[in-house]
N, C-alpha and C positions, 0 to 999 in steps of 0.2 A: 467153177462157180465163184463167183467175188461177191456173195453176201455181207460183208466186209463196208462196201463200198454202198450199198443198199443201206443199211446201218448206222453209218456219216450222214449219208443222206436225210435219213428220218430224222436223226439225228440233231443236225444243223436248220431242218425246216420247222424246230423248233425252239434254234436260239439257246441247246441247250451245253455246257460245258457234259466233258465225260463223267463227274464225277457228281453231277445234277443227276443225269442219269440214272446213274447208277446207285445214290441214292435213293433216288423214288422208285427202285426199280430192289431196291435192299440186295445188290449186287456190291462187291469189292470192285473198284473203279480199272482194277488192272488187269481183270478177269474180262470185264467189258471192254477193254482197249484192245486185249486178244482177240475178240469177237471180229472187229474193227479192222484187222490185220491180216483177218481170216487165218490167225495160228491156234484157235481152236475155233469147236463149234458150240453153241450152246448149246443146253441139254435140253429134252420137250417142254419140260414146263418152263424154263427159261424162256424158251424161243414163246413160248404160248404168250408168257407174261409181258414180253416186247409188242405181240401183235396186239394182243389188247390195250398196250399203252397206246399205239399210232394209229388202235383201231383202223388195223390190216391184216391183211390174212398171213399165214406162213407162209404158204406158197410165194406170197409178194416180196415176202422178206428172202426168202431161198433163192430168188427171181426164175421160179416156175413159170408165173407169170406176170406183165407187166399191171392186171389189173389190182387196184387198191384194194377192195374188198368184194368180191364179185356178190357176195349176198346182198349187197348196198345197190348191184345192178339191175334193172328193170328184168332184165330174163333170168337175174339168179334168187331173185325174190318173187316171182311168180312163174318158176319154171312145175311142171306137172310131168311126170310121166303117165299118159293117157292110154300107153299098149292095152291095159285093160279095163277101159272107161267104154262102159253101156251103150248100146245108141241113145238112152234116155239120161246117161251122163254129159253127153255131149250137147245136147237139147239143153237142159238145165245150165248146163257154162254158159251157152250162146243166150236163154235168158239172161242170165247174170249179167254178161257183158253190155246185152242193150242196156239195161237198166241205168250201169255202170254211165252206159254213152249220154241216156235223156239227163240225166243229173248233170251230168257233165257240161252239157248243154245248156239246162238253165242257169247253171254257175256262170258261165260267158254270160248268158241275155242278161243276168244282171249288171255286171261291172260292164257290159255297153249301154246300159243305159243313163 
């Protein structure tokens, strides 16, 4: 795992020196450069307080996965587990969603007009 390299990266797409960093991050600059090196690992709340700096998930910083923040994603922000949703639960989404869709609808027929 070269979380190391994930870390530069955040890094650098913010212009920021290492020791920028790691001040705003109330890290000693050489502890962070370790990270960086992948010759240590941060600790949880460390790594927590990186992802909330890049506003990304751990996993993205681990390279679990390549997505940035999957709560930020359409299916990670309205995902449901429905195994035990009603037939009259299912009924009620499927209103929702029209309703969802007429709104939606007339938000277009405005700005075409």
């Amino acid at each position: 795992m070269d979380y190391g390299k994930r870390l530069k990266s955040l890094r650098d797409s913010r212009n920021l020196s290492q020791q920028e960093l790691a001040d705003r991050l109330q890290l000693n600059r050489s502890t962070y450069a370790r990270y960086e090196l992948n010759q240590t690992q941060p600790d949880l709340d460390t790594l927590k307080k990186i992802a909330d700096f890049y506003d990304v998930s751990v996993d993205y910083i681990m390279e679990r996965t390549d997505v940035r923040n999957p709560e930020k994603q359409p299916e990670g922000r309205f995902f449901f587990n429905l195994d035990d949703a009603t037939e009259e639960d299912l009924e009620d989404l499927e209103d929702m969603f029209e309703i969802l869709k007429r709104r939606k609808q007339k938000r277009e027929n405005k700005h075409s007009e």
